[in-house]
Structures are given as C-alpha cells and as structure tokens.
C-alpha positions in Angstrom: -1.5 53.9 27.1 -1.3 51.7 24.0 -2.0 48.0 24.8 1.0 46.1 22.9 1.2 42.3 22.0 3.2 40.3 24.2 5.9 38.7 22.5 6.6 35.2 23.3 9.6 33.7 24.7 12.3 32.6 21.9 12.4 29.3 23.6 8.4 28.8 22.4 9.5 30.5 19.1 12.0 27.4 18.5 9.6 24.6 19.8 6.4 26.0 17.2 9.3 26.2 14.4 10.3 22.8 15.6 6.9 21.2 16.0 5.8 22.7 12.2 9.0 21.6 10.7 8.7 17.7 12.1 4.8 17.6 11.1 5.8 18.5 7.7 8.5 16.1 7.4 6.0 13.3 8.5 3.4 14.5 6.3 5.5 14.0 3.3 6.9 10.8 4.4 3.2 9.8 5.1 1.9 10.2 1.4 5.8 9.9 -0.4 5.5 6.8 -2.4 8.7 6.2 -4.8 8.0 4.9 -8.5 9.0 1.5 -9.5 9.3 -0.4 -12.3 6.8 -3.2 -11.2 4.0 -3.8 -13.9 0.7 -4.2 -11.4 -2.4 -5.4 -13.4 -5.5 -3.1 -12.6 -7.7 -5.7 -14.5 -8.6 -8.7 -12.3 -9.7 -10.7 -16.0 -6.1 -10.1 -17.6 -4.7 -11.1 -14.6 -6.0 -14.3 -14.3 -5.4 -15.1 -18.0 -1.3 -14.2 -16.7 -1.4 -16.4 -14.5 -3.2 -19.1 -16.0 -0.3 -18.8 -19.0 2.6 -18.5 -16.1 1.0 -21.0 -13.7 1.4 -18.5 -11.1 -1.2 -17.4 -8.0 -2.2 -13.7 -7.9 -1.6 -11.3 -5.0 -4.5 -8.4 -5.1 -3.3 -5.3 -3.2 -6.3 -3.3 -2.4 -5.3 0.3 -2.0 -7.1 3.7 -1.7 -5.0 7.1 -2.8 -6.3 8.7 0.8 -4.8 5.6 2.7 -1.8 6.6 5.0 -0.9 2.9 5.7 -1.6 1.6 2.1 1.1 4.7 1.1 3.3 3.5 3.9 3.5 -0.4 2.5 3.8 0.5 -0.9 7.2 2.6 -0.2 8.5 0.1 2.7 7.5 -3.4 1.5 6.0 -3.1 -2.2 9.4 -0.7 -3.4 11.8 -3.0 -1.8 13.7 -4.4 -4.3 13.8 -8.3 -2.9 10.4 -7.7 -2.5 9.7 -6.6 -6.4 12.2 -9.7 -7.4 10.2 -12.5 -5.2 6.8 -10.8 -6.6 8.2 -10.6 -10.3 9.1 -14.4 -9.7 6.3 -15.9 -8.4 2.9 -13.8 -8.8 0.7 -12.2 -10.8 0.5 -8.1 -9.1 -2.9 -6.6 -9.1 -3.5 -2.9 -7.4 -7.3 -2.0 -6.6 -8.4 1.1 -5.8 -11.2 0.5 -4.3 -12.4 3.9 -5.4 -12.6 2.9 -8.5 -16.2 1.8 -10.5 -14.9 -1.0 -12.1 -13.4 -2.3 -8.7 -16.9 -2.7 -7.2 -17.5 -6.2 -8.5 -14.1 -7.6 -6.9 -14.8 -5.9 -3.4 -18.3 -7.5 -3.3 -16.6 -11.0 -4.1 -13.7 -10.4 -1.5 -16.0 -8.3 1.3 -13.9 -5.7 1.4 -14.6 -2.9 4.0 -11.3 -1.3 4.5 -7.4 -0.7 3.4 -4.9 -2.2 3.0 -5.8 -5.2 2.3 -3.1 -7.6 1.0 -4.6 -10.8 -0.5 -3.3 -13.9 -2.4 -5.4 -16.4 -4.7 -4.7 -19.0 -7.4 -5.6 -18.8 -10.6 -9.3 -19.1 -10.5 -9.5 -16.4 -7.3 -9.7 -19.0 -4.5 -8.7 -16.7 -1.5 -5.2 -18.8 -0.9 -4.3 -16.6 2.4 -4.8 -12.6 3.0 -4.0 -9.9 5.5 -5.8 -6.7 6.3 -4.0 -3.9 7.8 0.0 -2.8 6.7 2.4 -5.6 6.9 6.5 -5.2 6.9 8.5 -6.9 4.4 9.5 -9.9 6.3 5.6 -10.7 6.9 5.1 -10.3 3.5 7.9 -12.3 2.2 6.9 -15.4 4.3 3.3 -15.1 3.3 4.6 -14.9 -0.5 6.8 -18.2 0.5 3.4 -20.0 1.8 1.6 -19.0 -0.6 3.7 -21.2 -3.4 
C-alpha cells in the first residue's frame, strides 16, 4: 500500500492563508514610509549656518534604514502635514543615518547608541531637550512648542 500525504483540514488552510496574508500587510506597513516634500539637511555644518540666518533651533532626527520604529515615526509623525508646517515654521530638519561615515563625529558628540532618536538644539548644538525611542505626533508637537 502506497503511504499518501494527509491533507489538512480547509479550516487550517484558511488560518495559514490568513496568518501569511496579515504578516505581509504588517511587513509593508512596517518599512512603508510615504515621500514628502520636507527639505531635511544631512549636513549638521549647513544646518547650523540655517539656523543661525533664520534664528531658528535645530531638531536632529537620528534614523537607521533597518529601524522599524524610526520607519514608523517618519510615516505617522514626520509625514503629518501639521507636523511638516510647525517643523517648516520653527526649525532647522536634520536626518542622520547613523550608518553613515560622515555621521560618526555627531553620534560621538550626542552619545548615541540607538534609534530613533529625536533631538532638539539651538544654534550652536546645545542639547535643548531630546527623546529616544518613537514618539506620536502630539508628543512631538508639544516638545517642538517647548522647545521655542
């Protein structure tokens, strides 16, 4: 006698179809990050110069292209539109991948040792208040307000 496979149950057919369809909506939500048209300096020494011309403080976003969370701020809080407005308004935007070479000099001045890491400074890079870990947009908006 021939040994044959087992079929499963269609009820575990629809839960594995399920389960693969929900982990790849999540996994594209996880790393989905919409485009914007927010200008964010990459250059810590032009931004300074910004907002020394604009008299404006600098928020330093450190990022990492691997980081779930940094990929879930940047689409819930940095791509909100009040939240591009108030930034526009009243700070100089700097993204730094801290994979980056040239971003090596600016971790070793702020200690950083992980992602995200939202930070705010005047114009010379005095540390005016900072977070580390994802924020919401209401968090981030009051922060932005204290910061001015």
């Amino acid at each position: 006698m021939k040994s044959e496979k087992a079929k499963s149950h269609p009820i575990w057919q629809a839960f594995w179809l399920a389960f693969l369809v929900a982990s790849l909506a999540y996994a594209w939500y996880s790393y989905y990050v919409p485009s914007t048209d927010m200008v964010w300096e990459n250059n810590m020494e032009s931004a300074q110069e910004l907002a020394d011309k604009s008299d404006k403080n600098i928020l330093i976003f450190f990022t990492g292209k691997w980081c779930v969370p940094c990929r879930i701020m940047k689409r819930t809080v940095l791509a909100d539109d009040d939240v591009m407005k108030a930034i526009d308004k009243q700070v100089v935007p700097v993204m730094i991948d801290i994979d980056e070479p040239n971003a090596a000099a600016l971790i070793k001045k702020y200690n950083i040792g992980s992602t995200p890491i939202t930070l705010f400074t005047d114009s010379n890079g005095k540390v005016l208040d900072y977070v580390i870990g994802k924020i919401d947009k209401e968090y981030f908006i009051e922060m932005l307000k204290n910061t001015n």
